[in-house]
C-alpha positions, -999 to 999 in steps of 0.1 A, spaced: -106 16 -200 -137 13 -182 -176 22 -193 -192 52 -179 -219 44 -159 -243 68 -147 -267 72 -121 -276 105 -113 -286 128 -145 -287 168 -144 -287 200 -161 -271 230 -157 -288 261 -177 -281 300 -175 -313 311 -173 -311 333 -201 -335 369 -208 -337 398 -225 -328 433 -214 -363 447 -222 -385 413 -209 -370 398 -182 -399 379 -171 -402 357 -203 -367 344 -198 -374 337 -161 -405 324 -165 -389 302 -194 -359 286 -174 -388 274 -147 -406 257 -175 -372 241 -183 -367 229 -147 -405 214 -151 -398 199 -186 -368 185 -170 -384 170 -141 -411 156 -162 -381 138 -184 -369 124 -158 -339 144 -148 -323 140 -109 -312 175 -112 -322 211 -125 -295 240 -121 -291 276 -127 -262 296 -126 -257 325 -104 -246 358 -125 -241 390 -117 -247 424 -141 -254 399 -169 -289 389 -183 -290 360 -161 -303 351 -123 -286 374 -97 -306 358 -67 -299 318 -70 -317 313 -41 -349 332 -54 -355 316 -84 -347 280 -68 -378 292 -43 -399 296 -72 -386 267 -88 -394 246 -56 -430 257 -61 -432 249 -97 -413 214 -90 -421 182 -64 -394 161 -72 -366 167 -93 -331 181 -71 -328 221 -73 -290 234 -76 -270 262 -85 -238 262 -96 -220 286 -85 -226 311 -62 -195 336 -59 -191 337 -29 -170 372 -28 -204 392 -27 -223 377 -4 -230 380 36 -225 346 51 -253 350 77 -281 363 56 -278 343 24 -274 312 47 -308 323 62 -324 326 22 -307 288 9 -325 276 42 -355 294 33 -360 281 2 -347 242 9 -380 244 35 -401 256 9 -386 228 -16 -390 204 7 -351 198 14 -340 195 -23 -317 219 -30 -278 210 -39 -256 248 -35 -227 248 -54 -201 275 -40 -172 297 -58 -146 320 -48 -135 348 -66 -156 384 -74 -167 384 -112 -164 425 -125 -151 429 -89 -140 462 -104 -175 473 -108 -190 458 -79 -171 457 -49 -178 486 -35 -216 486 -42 -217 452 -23 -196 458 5 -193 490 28 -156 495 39 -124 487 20 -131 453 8 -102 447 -7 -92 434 30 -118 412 35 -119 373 37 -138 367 -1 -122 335 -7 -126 298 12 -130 314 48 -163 330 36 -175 298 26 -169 286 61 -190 310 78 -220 303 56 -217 266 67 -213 270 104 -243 296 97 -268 266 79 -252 243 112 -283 263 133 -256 268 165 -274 291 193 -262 328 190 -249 341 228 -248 323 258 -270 297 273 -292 323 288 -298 341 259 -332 346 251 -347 366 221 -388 381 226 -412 380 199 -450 379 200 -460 348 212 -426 336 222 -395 331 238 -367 313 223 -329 310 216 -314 325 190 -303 307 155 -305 313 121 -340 307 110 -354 284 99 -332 260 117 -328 234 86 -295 217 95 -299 191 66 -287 216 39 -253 217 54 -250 182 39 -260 196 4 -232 221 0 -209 215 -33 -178 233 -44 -170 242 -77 -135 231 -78 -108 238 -110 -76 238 -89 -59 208 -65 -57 233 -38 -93 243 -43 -108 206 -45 -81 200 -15 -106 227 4 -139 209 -4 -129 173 7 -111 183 38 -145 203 47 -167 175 37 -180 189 3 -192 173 -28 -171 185 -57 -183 200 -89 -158 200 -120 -170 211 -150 -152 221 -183 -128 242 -171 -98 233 -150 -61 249 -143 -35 233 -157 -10 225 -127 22 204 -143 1 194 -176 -11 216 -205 -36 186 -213 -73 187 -197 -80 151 -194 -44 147 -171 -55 181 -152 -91 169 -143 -83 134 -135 -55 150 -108 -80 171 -91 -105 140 -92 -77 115 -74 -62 148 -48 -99 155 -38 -104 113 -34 -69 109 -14 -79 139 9 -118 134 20 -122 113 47 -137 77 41 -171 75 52 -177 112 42 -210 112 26 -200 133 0 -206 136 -41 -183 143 -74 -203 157 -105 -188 164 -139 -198 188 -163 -197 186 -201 -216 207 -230 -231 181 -244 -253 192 -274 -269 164 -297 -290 174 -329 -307 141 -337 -339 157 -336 -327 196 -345 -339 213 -382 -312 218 -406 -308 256 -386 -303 241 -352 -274 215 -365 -260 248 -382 -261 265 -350 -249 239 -325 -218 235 -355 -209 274 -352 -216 276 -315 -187 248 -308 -166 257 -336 -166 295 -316 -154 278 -285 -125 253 -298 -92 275 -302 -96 277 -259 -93 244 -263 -62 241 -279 -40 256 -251 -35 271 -218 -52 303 -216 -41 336 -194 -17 338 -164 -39 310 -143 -32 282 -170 -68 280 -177 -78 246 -197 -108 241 -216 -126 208 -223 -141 206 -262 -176 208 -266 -197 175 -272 -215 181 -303 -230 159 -330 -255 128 -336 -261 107 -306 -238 84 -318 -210 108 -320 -216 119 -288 -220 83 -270 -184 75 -294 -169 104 -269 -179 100 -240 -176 66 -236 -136 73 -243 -138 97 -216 -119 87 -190 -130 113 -160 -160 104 -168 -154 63 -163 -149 80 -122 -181 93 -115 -216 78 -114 -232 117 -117 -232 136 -149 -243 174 -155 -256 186 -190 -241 224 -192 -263 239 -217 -249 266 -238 -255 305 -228 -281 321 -255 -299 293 -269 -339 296 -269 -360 273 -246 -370 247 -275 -331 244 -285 -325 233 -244 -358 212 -242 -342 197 -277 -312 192 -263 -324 175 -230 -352 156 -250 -323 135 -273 -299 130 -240 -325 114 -222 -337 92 -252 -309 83 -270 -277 91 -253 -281 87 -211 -297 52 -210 -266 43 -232 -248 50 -203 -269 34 -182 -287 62 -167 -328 51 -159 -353 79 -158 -362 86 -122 -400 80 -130 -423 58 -149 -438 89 -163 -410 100 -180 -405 69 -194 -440 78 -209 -430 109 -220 -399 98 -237 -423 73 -261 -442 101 -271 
């Protein structure tokens, strides 16, 4: 079996806040994306949720995160796709990629979480009909491609000027930092044959194998076989990876009862989709370091993402990322992407 090696270190967080003060969350997950950058961290994420006390707008907060941020790669992963227009959020992810400086990674979905509730407060019409699924995804990327609207005499007037109409502004280097978040062979099938980087995280389907491991290394090797050589495309894997070297006695008792919640998923397939789980990573760096170097999806790729568990409070995450970068990512042969990290990990 070979050793993980990894070059490319991120986090994923959920950007957690309460109902009655929004802003402190918010304003807490940027700090996170700031302590991460200051670690050392490639990559900062957030997740994109809907009706839950979490960010609604990916693109929004990565904006603001771009302003609080110079270096560190801005992702989210994953933006459902089913409530979205494919013209105008293609014109916000430009947007904000200008304002970052061209750092942001966009993970897609498919699928409509609380569809039931939603769908007809997104969409006008009976949406039930409507293309939600990989064709959606489609038109946002020939969207961020910048292709002139009309023919070649068609001109739009604004104050000042005269020009042919695209999606502005016309940032056509985003198109090449599109990700899908892939759980199925057909789905990471979709992502190589478009040119995406993949995104697989704990959660897979179970196609001809009630074992994770076996399900996540087949979408790994059908995404590989189908891509086209040459493609300059990535693969990411996710893990909840939660070390308490440097946690109180009440954090380790936490992190315990947090995974010990989340391990009879693990056990079988669940629900009519054949849903597999992958256990969460939780002990002493040395634990941890014990299981993932026994991983063997994690022996495939070169890029790792930290998931960090929903509900935790910002020192618990900085915690968290604090004892990955000291003690368990250089194990793996992950350097920090800056000398000052390196500082601040000595202090």
């Amino acid at each position: 079996m070979s050793t993980p090696t990894i070059t490319s270190l991120a986090f994923l967080t959920p950007g957690n806040f309460a109902d009655d003060d929004p802003y402190t969350g918010l304003e807490e997950t940027l700090q996170l994306f700031e302590y991460g950058e200051r670690l050392g961290f490639d990559g900062a994420w957030i997740r994109q949720r809907h009706l839950e006390h979490g960010v609604g707008s990916a693109a929004v907060f990565l904006a603001a995160a771009g302003q609080r941020t110079e270096r560190i790669e801005l992702g989210t992963a994953v933006i459902p796709i089913g409530y979205e227009n494919p013209f105008r959020l293609a014109e916000d992810l430009a947007l904000a990629d200008v304002l970052s400086r061209g750092r942001l990674q966009v993970g897609f979905s498919t699928g409509m979480p609380h569809a039931d509730l939603l769908g007809d407060l997104v969409h006008d019409g009976d949406w039930r009909g409507f293309d939600l699924s990989y064709g959606r995804i489609a038109r946002v990327l020939d969207n961020l491609r910048g292709d002139y609207l009309g023919g070649p005499a068609t001109v739009i007037h604004s104050p000042g000027n005269v020009q042919r109409p695209r999606l502005q502004p016309h940032n056509p280097g985003l198109v090449q930092r599109i990700w899908y978040g892939g759980g199925s062979l057909r789905s990471a099938r979709w992502a190589a044959e478009h040119g995406l980087s993949l995104l697989s995280g704990n959660i897979v389907t179970g196609e001809g194998t009630d074992d994770f491991t076996t399900a996540q290394l087949k979408l790994l090797a059908e995404y590989r076989r189908t891509i086209s050589p040459g493609t300059a495309a990535r693969v990411a894997l996710g893990r909840v990876v939660v070390p308490f070297d440097s946690a109180d006695a009440a954090g380790r008792a936490r992190y315990r009862a947090y995974a010990a919640g989340r391990h009879e998923r693990t056990l079988a397939p669940q629900g009519p989709k054949r849903t597999l789980f992958a256990p969460d990573v939780v002990g002493t760096a040395e634990q941890i370091l014990e299981q993932l170097t026994a991983d063997p999806v994690l022996a495939q790729v070169s890029e790792l993402r930290l998931e960090l568990p929903y509900e935790f409070h910002r020192e618990e995450y900085e915690q968290i990322l604090h004892d990955v970068q000291r003690l368990i990512a250089p194990e793996l042969g992950w350097r920090p992407a800056s000398v000052a990290a390196q500082e601040t990990a000595v202090r």
